[in-house]
N, C-alpha and C positions, 0 to 999 in steps of 0.2 A: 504494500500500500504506500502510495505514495504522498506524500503534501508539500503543499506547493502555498509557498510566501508570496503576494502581491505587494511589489514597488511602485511607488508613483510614480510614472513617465517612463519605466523601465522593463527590462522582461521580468517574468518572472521566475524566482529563485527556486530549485528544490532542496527544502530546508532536513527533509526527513524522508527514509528510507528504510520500508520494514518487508521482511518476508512472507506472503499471503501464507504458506504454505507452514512456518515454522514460527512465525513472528520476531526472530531475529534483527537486531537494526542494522542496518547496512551500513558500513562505517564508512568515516572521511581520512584520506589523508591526510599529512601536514600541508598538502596545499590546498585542499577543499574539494580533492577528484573523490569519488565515492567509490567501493571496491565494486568487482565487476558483478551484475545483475544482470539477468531476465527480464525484459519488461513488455508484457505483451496484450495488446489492446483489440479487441473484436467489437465490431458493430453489426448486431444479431439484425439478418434480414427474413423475408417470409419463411415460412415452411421449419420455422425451431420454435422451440416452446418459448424461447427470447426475445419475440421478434418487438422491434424498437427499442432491445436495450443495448447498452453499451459498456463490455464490462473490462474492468481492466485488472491485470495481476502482475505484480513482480515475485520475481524467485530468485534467491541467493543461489549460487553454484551448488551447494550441497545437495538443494532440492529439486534442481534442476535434474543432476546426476540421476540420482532417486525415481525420480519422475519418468524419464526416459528411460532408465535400465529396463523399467517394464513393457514400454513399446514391443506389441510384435513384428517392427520394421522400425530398426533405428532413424534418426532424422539423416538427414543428409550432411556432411561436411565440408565444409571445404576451406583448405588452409589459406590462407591471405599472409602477406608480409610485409611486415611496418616499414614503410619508407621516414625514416628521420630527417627532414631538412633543416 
């Protein structure tokens, strides 16, 4: 779950970061990057028992992990490589 600070004139901030799945907070570095999450958002259309919601969840990596070990078809991956300039 995520929350979100509003600034005046400015964007806004995400001040806080919890695990839907474990409730865990998602911590900040020393420079204010948050450690790495899941964060995944659906906009329910006809034909779901959801339709006109819009639901959102973050997951820590732990629960991530978790989460997909039980898929009967892993996700797909694919490695990327950080370009530094």
């Amino acid at each position: 779950m995520t929350t979100i600070l509003q600034r005046p004139e400015s964007l806004p901030e995400i001040s806080n970061i919890s695990c839907n799945s474990c409730a865990r907070h998602i911590e900040k570095d020393n420079i204010g990057y948050f450690e790495d999450y899941i964060a995944l958002k659906k906009r329910w259309g006809y034909h779901s028992p959801y339709d006109g919601e819009c639901h959102s969840i973050d997951l820590c990596t732990d629960c991530y992990r978790a989460w997909v070990s039980d898929f009967k078809m892993p996700p797909q991956v694919e490695i990327f490589e950080y370009k530094w300039e």
